[in-house]
Each structure stands twice: as C-alpha cells, then as structure tokens.
One Martini backbone bead per residue (centre of mass of N, CA, C, O) as a GRO file, in nm:
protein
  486
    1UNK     BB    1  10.055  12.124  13.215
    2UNK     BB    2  10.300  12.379  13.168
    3UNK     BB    3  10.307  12.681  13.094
    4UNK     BB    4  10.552  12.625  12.867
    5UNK     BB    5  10.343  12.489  12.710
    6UNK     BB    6  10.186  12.494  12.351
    7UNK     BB    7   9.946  12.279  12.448
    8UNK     BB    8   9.597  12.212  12.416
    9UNK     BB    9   9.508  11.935  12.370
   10UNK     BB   10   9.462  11.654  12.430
   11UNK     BB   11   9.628  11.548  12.716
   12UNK     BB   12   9.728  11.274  12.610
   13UNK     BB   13   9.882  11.346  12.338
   14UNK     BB   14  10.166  11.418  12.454
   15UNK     BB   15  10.197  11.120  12.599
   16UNK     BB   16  10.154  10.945  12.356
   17UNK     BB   17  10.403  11.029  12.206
   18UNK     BB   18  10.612  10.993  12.363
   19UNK     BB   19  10.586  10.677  12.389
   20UNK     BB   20  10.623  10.643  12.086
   21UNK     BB   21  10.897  10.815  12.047
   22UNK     BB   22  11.008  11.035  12.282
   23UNK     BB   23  11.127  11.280  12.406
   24UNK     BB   24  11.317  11.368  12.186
   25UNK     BB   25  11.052  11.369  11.931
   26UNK     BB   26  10.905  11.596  12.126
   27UNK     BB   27  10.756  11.866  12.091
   28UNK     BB   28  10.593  12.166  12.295
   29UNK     BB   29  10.732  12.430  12.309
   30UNK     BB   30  10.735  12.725  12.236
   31UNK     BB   31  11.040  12.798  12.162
   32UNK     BB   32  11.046  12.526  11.993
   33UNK     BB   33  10.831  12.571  11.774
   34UNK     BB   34  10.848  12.837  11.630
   35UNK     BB   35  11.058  12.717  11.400
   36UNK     BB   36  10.756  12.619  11.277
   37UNK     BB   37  10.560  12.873  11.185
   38UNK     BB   38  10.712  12.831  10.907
   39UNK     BB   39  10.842  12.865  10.584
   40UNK     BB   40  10.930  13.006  10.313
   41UNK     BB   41  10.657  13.111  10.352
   42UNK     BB   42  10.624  13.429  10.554
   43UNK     BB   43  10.365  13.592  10.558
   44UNK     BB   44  10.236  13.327  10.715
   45UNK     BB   45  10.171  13.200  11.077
   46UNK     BB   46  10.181  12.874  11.235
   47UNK     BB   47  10.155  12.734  11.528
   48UNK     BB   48  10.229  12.434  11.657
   49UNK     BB   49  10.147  12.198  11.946
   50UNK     BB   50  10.323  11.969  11.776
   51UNK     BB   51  10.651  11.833  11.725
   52UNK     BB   52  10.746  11.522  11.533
   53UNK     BB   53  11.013  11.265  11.492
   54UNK     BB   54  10.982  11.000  11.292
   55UNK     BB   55  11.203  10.689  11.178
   56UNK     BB   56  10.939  10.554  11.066
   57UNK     BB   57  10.669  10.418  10.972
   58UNK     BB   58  10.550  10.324  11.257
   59UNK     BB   59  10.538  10.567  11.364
   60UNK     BB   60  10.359  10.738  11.157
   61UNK     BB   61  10.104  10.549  11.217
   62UNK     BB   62  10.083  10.604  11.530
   63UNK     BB   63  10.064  10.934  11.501
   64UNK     BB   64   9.842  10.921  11.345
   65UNK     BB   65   9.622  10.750  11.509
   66UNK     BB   66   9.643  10.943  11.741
   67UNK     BB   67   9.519  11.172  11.631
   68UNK     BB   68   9.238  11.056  11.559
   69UNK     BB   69   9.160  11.001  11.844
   70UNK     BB   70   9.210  11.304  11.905
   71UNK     BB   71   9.114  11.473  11.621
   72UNK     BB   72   9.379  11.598  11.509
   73UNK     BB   73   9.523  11.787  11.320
   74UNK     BB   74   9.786  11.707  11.034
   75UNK     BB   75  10.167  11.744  10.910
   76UNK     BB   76  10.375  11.738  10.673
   77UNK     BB   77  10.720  11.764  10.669
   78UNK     BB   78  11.035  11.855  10.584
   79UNK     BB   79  11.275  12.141  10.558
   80UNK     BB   80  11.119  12.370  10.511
   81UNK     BB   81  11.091  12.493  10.130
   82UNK     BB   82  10.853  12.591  10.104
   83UNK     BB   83  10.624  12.849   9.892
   84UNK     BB   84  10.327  12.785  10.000
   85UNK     BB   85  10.237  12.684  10.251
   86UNK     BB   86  10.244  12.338  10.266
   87UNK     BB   87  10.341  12.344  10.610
   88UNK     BB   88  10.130  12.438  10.762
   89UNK     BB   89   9.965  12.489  11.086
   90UNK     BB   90   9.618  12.511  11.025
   91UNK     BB   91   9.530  12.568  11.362
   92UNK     BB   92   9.743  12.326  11.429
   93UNK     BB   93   9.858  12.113  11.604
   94UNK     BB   94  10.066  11.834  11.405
   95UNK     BB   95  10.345  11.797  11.365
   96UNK     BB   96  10.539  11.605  11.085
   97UNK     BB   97  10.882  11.533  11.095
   98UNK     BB   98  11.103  11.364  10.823
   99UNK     BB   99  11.411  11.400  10.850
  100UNK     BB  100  11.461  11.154  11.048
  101UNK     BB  101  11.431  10.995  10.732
  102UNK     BB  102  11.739  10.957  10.593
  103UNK     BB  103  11.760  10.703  10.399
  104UNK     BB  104  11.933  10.500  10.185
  105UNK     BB  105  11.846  10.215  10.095
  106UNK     BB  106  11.877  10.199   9.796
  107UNK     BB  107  12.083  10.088   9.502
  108UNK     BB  108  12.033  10.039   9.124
  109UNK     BB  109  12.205  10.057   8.823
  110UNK     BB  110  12.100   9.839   8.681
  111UNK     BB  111  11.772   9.890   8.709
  112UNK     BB  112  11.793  10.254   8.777
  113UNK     BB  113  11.709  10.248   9.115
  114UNK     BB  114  11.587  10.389   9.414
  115UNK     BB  115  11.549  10.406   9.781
  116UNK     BB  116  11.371  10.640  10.004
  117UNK     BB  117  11.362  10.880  10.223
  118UNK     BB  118  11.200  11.155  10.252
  119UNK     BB  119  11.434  11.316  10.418
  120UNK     BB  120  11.628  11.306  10.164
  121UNK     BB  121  11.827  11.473  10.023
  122UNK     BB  122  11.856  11.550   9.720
  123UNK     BB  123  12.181  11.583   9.717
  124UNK     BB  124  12.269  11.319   9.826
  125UNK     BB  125  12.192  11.134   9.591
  126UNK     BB  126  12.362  11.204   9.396
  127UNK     BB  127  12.631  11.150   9.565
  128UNK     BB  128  12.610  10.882   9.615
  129UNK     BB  129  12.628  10.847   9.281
  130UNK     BB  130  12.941  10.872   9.277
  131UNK     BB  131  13.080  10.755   8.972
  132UNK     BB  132  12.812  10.551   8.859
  133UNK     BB  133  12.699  10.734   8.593
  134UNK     BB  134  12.457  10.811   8.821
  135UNK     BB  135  12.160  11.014   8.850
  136UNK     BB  136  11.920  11.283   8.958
  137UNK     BB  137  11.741  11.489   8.809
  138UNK     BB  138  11.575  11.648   8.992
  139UNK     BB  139  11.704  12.025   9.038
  140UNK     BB  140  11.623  12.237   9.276
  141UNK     BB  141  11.761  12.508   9.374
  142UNK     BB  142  11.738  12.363   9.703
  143UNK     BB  143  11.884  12.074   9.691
  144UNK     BB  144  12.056  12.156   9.955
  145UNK     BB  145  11.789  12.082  10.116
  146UNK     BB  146  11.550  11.956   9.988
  147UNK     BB  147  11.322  11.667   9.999
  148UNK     BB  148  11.206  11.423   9.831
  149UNK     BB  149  10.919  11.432   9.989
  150UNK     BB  150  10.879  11.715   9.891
  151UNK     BB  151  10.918  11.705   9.593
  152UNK     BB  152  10.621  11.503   9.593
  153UNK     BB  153  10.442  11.664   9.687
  154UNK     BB  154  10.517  11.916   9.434
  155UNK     BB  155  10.673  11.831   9.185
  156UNK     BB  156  10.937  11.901   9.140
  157UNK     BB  157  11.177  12.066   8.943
  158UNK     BB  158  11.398  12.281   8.794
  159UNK     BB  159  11.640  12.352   8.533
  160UNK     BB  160  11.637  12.030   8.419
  161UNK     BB  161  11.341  12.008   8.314
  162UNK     BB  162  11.292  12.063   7.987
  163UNK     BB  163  11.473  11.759   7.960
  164UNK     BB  164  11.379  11.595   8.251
  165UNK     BB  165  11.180  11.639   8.414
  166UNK     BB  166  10.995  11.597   8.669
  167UNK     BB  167  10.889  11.389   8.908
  168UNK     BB  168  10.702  11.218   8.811
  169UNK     BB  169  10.923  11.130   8.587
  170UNK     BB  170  11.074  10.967   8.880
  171UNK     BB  171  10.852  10.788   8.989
  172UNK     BB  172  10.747  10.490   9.090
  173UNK     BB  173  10.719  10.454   9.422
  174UNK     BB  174  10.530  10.453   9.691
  175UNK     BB  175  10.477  10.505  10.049
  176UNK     BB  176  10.169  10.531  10.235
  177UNK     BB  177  10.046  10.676  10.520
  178UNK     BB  178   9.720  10.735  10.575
  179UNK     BB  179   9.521  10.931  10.713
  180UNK     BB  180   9.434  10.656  10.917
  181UNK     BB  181   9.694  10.428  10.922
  182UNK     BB  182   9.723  10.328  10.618
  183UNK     BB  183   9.918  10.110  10.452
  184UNK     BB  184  10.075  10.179  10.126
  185UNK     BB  185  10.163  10.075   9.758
  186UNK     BB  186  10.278  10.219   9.473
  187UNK     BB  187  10.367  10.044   9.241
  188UNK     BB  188  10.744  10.001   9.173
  189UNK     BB  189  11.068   9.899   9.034
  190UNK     BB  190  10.910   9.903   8.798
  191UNK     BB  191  10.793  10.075   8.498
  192UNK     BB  192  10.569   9.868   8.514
  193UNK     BB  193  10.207   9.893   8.602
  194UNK     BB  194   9.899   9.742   8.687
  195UNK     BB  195   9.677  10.003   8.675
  196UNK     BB  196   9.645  10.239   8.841
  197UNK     BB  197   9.845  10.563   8.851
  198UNK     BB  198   9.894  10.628   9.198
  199UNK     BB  199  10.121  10.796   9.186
  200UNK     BB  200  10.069  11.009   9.014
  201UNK     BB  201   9.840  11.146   9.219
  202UNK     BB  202  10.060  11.157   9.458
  203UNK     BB  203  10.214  11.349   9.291
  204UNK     BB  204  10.139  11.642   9.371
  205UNK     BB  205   9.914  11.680   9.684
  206UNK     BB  206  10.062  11.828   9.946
  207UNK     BB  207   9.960  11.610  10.203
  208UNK     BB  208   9.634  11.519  10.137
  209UNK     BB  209   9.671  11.199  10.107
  210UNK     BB  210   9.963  11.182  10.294
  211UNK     BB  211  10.252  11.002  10.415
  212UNK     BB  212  10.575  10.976  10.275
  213UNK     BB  213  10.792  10.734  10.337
  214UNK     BB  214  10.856  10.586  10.075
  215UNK     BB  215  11.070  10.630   9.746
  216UNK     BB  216  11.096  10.505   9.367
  217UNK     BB  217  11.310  10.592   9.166
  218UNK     BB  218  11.508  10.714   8.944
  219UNK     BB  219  11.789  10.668   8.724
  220UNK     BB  220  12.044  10.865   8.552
  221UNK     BB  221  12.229  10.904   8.305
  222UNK     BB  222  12.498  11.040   8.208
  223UNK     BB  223  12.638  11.244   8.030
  224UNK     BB  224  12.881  11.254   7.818
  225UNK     BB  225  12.864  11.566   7.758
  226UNK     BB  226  12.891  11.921   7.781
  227UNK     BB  227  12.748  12.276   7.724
  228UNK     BB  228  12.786  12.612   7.896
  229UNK     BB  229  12.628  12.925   7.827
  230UNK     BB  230  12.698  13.278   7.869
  231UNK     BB  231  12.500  13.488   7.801
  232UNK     BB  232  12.433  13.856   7.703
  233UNK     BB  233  12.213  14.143   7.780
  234UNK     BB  234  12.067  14.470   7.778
  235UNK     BB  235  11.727  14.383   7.804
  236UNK     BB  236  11.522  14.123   7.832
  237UNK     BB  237  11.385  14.126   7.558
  238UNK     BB  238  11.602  13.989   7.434
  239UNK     BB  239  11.649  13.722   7.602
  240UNK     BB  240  11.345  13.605   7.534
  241UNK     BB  241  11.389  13.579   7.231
  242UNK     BB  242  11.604  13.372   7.279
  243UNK     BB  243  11.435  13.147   7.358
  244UNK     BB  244  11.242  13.091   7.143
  245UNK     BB  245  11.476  13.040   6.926
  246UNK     BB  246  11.603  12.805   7.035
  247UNK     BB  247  11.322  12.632   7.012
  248UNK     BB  248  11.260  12.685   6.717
  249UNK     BB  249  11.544  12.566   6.624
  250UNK     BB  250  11.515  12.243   6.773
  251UNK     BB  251  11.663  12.298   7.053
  252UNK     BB  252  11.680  12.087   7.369
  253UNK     BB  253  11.787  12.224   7.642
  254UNK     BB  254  11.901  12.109   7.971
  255UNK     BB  255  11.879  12.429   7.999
  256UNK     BB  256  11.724  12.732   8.088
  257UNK     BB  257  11.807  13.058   8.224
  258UNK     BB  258  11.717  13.353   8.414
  259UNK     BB  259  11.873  13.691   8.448
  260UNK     BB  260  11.869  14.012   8.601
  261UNK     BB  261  12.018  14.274   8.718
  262UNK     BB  262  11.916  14.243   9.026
  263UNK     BB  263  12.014  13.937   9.039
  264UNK     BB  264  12.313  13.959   8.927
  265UNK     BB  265  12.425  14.173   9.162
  266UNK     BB  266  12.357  13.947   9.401
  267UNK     BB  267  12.530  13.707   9.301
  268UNK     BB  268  12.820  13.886   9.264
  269UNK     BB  269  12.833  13.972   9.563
  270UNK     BB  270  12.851  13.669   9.673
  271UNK     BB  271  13.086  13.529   9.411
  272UNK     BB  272  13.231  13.597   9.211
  273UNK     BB  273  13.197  13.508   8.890
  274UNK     BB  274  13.139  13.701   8.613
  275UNK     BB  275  12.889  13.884   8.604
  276UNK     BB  276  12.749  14.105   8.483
  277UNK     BB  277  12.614  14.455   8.562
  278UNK     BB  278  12.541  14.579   8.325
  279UNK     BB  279  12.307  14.368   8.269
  280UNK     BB  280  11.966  14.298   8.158
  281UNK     BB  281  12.080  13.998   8.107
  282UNK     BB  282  12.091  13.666   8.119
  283UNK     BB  283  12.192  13.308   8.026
  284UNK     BB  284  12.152  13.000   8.074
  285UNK     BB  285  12.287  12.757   7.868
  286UNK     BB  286  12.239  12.388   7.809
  287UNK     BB  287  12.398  12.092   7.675
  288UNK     BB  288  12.325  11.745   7.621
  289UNK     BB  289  12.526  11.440   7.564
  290UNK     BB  290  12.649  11.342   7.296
  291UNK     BB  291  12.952  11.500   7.176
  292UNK     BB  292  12.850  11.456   6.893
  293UNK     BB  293  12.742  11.809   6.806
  294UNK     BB  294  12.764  11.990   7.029
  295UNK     BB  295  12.927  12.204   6.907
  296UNK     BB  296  12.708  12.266   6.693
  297UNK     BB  297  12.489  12.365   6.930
  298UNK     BB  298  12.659  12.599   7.000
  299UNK     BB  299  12.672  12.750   6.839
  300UNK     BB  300  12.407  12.834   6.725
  301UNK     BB  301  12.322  12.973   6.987
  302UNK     BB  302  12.552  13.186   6.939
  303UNK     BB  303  12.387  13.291   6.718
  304UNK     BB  304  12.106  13.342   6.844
  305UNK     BB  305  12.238  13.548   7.045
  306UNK     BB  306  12.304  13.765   6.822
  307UNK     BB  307  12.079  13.822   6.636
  308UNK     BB  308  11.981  13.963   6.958
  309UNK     BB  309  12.211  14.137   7.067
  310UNK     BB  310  12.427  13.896   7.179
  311UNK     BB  311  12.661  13.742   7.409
  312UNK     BB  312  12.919  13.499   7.479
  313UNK     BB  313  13.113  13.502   7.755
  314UNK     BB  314  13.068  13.193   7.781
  315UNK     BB  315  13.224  12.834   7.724
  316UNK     BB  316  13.153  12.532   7.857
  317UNK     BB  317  13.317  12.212   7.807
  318UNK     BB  318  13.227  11.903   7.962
  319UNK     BB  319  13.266  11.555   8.136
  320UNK     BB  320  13.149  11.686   8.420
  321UNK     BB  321  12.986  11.806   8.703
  322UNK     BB  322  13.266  11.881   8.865
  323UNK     BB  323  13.397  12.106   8.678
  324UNK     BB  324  13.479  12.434   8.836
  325UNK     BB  325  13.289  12.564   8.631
  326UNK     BB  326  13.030  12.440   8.650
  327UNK     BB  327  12.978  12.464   8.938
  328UNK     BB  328  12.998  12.769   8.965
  329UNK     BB  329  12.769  12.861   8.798
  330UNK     BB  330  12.556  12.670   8.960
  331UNK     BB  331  12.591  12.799   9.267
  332UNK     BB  332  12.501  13.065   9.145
  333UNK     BB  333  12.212  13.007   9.069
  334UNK     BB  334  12.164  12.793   9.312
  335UNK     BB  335  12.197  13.096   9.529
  336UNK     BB  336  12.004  13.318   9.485
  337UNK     BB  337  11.842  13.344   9.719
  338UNK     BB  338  12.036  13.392   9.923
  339UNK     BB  339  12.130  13.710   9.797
  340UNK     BB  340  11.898  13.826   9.856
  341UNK     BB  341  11.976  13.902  10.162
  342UNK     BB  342  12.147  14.171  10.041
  343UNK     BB  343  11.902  14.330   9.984
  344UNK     BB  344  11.677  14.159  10.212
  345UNK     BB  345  11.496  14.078  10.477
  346UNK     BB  346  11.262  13.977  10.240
  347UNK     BB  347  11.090  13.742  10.063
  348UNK     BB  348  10.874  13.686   9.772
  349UNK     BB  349  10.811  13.375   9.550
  350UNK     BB  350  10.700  13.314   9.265
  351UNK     BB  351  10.498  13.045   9.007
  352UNK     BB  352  10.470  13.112   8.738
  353UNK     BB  353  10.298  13.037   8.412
  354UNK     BB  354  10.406  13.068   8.065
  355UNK     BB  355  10.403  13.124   7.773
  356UNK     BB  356  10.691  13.208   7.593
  357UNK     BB  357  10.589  13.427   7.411
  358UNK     BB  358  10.535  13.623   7.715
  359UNK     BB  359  10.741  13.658   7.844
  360UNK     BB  360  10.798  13.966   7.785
  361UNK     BB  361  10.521  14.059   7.892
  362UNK     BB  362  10.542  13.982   8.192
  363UNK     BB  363  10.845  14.124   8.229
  364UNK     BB  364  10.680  14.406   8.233
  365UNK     BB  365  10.472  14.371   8.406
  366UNK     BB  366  10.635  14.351   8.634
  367UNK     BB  367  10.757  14.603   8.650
  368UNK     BB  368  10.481  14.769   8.667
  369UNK     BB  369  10.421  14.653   8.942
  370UNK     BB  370  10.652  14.754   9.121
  371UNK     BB  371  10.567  15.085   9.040
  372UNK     BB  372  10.298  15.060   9.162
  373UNK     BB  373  10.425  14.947   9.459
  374UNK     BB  374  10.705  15.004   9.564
  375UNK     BB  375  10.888  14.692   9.442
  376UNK     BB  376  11.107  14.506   9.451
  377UNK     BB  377  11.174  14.296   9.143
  378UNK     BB  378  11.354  13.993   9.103
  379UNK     BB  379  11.464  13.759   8.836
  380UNK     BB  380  11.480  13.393   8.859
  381UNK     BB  381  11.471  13.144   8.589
  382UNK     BB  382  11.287  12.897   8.388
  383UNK     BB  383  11.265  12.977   8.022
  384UNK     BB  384  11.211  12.732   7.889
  385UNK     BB  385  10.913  12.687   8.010
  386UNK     BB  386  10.785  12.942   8.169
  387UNK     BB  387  10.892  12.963   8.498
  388UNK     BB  388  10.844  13.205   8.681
  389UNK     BB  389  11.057  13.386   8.972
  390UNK     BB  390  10.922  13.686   9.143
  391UNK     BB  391  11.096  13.838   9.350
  392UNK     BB  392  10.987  14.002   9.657
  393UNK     BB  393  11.080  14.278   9.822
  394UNK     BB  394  11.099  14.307  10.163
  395UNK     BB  395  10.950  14.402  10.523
  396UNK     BB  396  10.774  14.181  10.764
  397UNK     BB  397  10.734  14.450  10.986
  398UNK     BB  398  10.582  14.565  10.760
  399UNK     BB  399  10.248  14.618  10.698
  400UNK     BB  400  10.244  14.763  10.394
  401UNK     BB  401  10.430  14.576  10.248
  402UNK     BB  402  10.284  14.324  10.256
  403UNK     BB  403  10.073  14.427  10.102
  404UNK     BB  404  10.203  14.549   9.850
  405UNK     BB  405  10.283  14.238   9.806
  406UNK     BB  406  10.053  14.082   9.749
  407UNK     BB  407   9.894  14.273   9.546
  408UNK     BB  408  10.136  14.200   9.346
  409UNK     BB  409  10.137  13.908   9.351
  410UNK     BB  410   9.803  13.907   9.238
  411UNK     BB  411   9.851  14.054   8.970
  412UNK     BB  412  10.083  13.851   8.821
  413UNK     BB  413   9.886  13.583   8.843
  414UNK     BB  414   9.659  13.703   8.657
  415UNK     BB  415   9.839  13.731   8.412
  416UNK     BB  416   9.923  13.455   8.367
  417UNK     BB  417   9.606  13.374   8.314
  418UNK     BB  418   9.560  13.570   8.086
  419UNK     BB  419   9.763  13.438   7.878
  420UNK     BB  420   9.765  13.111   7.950
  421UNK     BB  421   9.838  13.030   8.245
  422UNK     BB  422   9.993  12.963   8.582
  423UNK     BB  423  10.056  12.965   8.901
  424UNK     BB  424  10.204  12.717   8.876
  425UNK     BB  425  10.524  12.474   8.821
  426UNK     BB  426  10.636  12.374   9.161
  427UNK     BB  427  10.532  12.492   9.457
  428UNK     BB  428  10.221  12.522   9.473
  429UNK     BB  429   9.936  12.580   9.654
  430UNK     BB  430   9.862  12.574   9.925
  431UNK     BB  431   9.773  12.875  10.113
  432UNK     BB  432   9.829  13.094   9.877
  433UNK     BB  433   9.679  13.022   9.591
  434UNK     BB  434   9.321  12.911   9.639
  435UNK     BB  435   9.183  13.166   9.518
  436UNK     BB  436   9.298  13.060   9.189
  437UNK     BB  437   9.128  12.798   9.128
  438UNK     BB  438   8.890  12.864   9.042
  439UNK     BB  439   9.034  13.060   8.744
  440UNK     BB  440   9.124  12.748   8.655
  441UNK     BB  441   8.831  12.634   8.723
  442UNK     BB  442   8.588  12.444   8.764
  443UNK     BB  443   8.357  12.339   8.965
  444UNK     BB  444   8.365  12.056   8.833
  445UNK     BB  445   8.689  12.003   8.860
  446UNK     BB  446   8.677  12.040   9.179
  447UNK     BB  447   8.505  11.830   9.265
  448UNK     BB  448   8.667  11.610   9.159
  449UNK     BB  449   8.898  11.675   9.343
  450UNK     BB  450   8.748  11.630   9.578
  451UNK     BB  451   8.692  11.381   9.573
  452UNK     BB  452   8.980  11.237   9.541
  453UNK     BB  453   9.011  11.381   9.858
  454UNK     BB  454   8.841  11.216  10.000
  455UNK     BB  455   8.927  10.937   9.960
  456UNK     BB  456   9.139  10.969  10.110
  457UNK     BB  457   9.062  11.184  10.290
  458UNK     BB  458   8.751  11.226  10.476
  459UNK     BB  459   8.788  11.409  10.671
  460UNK     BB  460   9.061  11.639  10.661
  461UNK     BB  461   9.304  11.570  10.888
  462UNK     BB  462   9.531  11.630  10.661
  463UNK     BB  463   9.610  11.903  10.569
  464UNK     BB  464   9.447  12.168  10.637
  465UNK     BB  465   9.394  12.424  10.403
  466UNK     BB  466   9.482  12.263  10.104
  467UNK     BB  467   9.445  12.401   9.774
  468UNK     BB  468   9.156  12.383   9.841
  469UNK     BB  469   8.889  12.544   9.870
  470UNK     BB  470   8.641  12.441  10.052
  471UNK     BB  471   8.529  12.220  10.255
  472UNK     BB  472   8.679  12.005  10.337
  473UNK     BB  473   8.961  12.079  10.542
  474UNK     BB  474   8.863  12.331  10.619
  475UNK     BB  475   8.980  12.632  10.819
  476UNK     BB  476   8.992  12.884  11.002
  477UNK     BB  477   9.160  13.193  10.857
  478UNK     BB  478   9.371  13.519  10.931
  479UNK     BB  479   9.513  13.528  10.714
  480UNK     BB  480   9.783  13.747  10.599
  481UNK     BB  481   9.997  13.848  10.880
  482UNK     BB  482   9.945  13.584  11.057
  483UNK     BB  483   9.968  13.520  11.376
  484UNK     BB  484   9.955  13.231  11.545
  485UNK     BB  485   9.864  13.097  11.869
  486UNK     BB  486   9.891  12.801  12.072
   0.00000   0.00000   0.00000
C-alpha cells in the first residue's frame, strides 16, 4: 500500500473489500478517515483503517465475512450522532457506514407498518408519511440527523417518549446480519409472533450483536389535535415541582420537556422564538388526543403551572403539527444542541435518568457540580420521565478542561445512581459509561449479559469494547482524551 494510506491491516483485506463493494464505497486514506474518528461523544477518539459504504444486505454480509477471514475486528455506523461513544471504531479495525442504506422500502398504513433501511433518517419517515394521517412517533432531538438504525441501536426515545415510549415500543421486526455472516430476521410485519421475543432482545444492543440492514416499524396515528404551552419559571426548582404536580394530578402530556435559563439564552439568540432569557426554566408542555377535552387539561395545566409560581407565556392550539407556530417551538427545542456552538466550542451531553421526584436534587446538584470544577453546565431535558441532559460546556484542545469535564460528568452520573436512578435513558453506554455497569448490576446481572452477547458474537469482533466492561471483546483502550493513531 502507498504512504498516503491509513490502513495496516492484512493487506488483502482492502484488496477484498474493494473488489466487493467498489472502489467508491471504500475509504482509507488517513485524510478521509479522519472524518470518522470519533461521533457526538468527542472526548475519546479512535480512527479506523478502512471506512465501507454498503448498499445492500448481500454487501454488508460479505464486509462481515471478509472481516472474519482477516481477523479484523469491524463496527457498524450510522449517521455518527451517538453521544456515548457507540460508534468509536476501537482500536481501528473497519467501520460498515451504513449511510448509503437509505431506502423507505414499503409504507403500510392500513396494516399500519413501514419497512426501512438502517441509514434512513428518523424525520425522513415521517415527512414521507405526510398527508397520509400517520407518523412515526420516536423522535429524538436529532432526528433531522440520526437514522432508524442508530435508533434501534441505543433504543432511542425524544421528547414525545413519556407518551409514546422509546424505540422498542416501535419495532416490529429486523433483519440481522450476525457478527458471523449470518443472516436472520426477527419478528414480522404481524405485531404478535410466536416463540422468545428476539426483536425486543437486538434493540438496544448497541451493535453488540451484529448489524440491522432493514427494520419493520410500527406507524402511529396522528392525533385530532393538540395544545402546546409554554410554561415561565423564575426557578429551575418551580419548574421540577410542576412536573410532579402535572403527573400527580392523573395527566399524561405527549411530551414534558424543561429549559433552564443558560440553555434558553442560547436556543433565543440562535432563533429568535420569544423565550423569555430572563427566566430560571421554561416547561415546554403538550397534550394531544380527541380535540374534546383538551382544553380542559390545558386549563388544568395552566392552573397547576401558576400554584407553582409560573405563568403561561403561550398556549398553541393545532390540529396537525404542520402549523407555524408547533413547528417553531419545537425547531426551538430540538436544534437545542446546535445553539450550543454559541456558547462553546466543545461540549459533552450527559443522560442520566432520576425519580421524577429527585429532579429538583439533581438539577441543584448539578449546580454545584459545575460551580465547583468551573464548568459551565446547561440542561435540557425530557422531564416528564426524569431523563436529565446536562450538557457541560468546554474546549476540547485543553487538556485540563477535558478532565474536569470528566470529573464532573462522572460525579453527576453517580448522584443518578445514589438516588435511585440510572446512567442512561436514550443515549446508551457505548465506550463512555462501561466503568459504570459493576455500580448498576450485580456480578451475577453482568455474567448473564455477557453470556447473552457471546450467543450473538462469540469472537467479541462486532463492535468490540463496547457497553459491558471486560470480557471477550474487550480490547486496550488508552483512555478518554486519546487520539488513536492508525
């Protein structure tokens, strides 16, 4: 090979992947790798030795065995928007990007069920769905960005989980290729199928036990419609306890989702929606169903939002979500993350999960976190289900900032766990949390993990190093804050 490539793998191997994917779909140049050496999670950073791009099922089954023959330890990709390191190709090997899987292959709305290719992005789905009276209801803050098949990786939820649950409540069936070269397919288009629920089993895996080329969804009904109001607090603590008081009081808003004033100042100057920057938290609250009823709990709210001391700056009506003003609070909410670029030039996403109860302890605790390693911490947040997302602000070219953005990540991680709550909600434990797993599970717990991923991968060489702590498919990392060289 020349110079100028970044692989060292047996040389045959990108020989061969050429030969079966085409010499377009094959990266592996150090300049065009580079591109792949880390995902959302930029802390830690791993650059692989060959990038492939597969079209097809019959593709990625011959990447896989190709891998196998050569030993080389291989990771599946998506649009590489993991906050936790789940993408990380550790230790190099190849990265299977499977972007260019992109086909919405059937829609079904009388069956009410649709088929996709892994890379198809989330909001791709529903937008294809429009007029047709059905959605696809998990949507991820980034789902103008992240595909179907990251989704099913990490099990993903969005702000319309409290109502609508995560990923898994979504998935019919998948097609699987094993870390072997073996393909199987789970479920069906049938939303019962007899024998172990295996669908349930591969979502949320994090790529552990092979890689999903198609997947068969649920499609959800539209609502008759909806009311969105925006709640106003002087406190973050006013705030939490009007998520209580709202879930207390018998109602299940289709989403609950909470801003405080350092994340509210930036999505204002990114967008200009009319949140109030002088305020300690916003609630971003909605309900939807049959249209009868809804102002009554739309009151209800608003009465339940002013006993805590807020007020309601607005109360959007819609009968689809199409309509200027849904759409602009929510572009507001879920580009939360771009707007961060205003404040910082790095930052690290956290995904802790509390009792709802707990929330104003934690959202306090995390203050004093941030006041006492000099890091600046914005949230927002999934509030309805107590799905923490504190996003700490820093620069990644400074070695001490990294670390005390560490320190403070993991000191709030573990106040998570001591309240009775757990590390992730959505984001999944990738290469990020695994030190986390013991503090979680019992020995016993962990054991029967690791046999249930040895059925799938017995080699560990599918996603090597990824969610369970030592073990087969462990490989030496040198830690977070290291550039791998390939």
């Amino acid at each position: 090979m020349s110079d100028s490539t970044s692989s060292t793998l047996v040389p045959t191997l990108l020989n061969d992947l050429i030969s079966a994917l085409g010499v377009e779909n094959v990266l592996h140049r150090h300049d065009e790798l580079v591109v792949y050496e880390c995902d959302g999670y930029v802390i830690e950073k791993n650059t692989p030795d060959i990038v492939v791009f597969p079209t097809s099922t019959e593709q990625v089954v011959s990447v896989v065995k190709l891998c196998n023959k050569a030993g080389v330890p291989f990771v599946p990709r998506g649009a590489g928007t993991s906050l936790a390191g789940g993408t990380l190709a550790v230790g190099g090997g190849v990265m299977i990007c499977l972007t260019r899987m992109k086909r919405i292959i059937e829609i079904n709305t009388r069956d009410r069920y649709a088929i996709v290719e892994p890379g198809v992005v989330n909001l791709w789905l529903t937008r294809a769905l429009g007029g047709t009276g059905f959605h696809y209801a998990p949507d991820p803050s980034s789902q103008s960005a992240c595909t179907i098949g990251g989704n099913v990786a990490t099990n993903s939820g969005g702000p319309h989980t409290l109502k609508y649950g995560v990923t898994v409540n979504h998935v019919r069936g998948v097609e699987l290729v094993l870390p072997d070269g073996t393909v199987v397919e789970t479920g069906g288009i049938n939303e019962d199928n007899p024998g172990y629920d295996l669908t349930g089993v591969i979502v949320g895996n994090e790529g552990t036990f092979g890689i999903a080329t198609k997947v068969i969804v649920n499609l959800t009904r539209d609502p008759e419609a909806g009311r969105t109001l925006l709640g106003v607090f002087d406190s973050v603590d006013a705030a939490t306890e009007t998520v209580s008081g709202i879930i207390a009081a018998g109602i299940v808003p289709a989403a609950l989702e909470m801003l405080d004033t350092l994340m509210i100042q930036a999505i204002e100057q990114a967008f200009h929606f009319g949140f109030p920057t002088d305020a300690g938290a916003v609630l971003i609250i909605e309900v939807d169903g049959l249209d009868a009823g809804l102002d009554h709990e739309a009151q209800a709210i608003s009465e339940i939002v002013r006993t805590h001391g807020g007020s309601v700056a607005k109360s959007i009506t819609w009968r689809t979500r199409k309509e200027p003003e849904y759409v602009a609070i929510w572009k507001s909410r879920k580009s939360a993350f771009g707007a961060i670029g205003r404040l910082s030039p790095t930052f690290c996403t956290q995904d802790g999960v509390v009792p709802r109860t707990k929330l104003p302890h934690i959202l306090r605790f995390i203050t004093e976190v941030g006041l006492r390693h000099g890091i600046r911490i914005a949230n927002v947040f999934h509030a309805g289900d107590g799905n923490i997302h504190p996003i700490l602000l820093f620069d990644e070219r400074d070695p001490d900032q990294v670390a005390r953005v560490l320190k403070a990540s993991h000191e709030i991680l573990d106040e998570c766990i001591n309240v009775g709550g757990s590390v992730t909600g959505e984001h999944g434990i990738g290469v990020e949390k695994m030190e986390f797993m013991p503090k979680l599970f019992t020995p016993e717990d962990l054991a029967a993990m690791v046999v249930l991923r040895n059925t799938f991968n017995p080699d560990g060489r599918c996603s090597p190093d990824k969610m369970l702590p030592g073990g087969a498919g462990c490989i030496e990392r040198k830690g977070p804050g290291h550039r791998a060289s390939a």
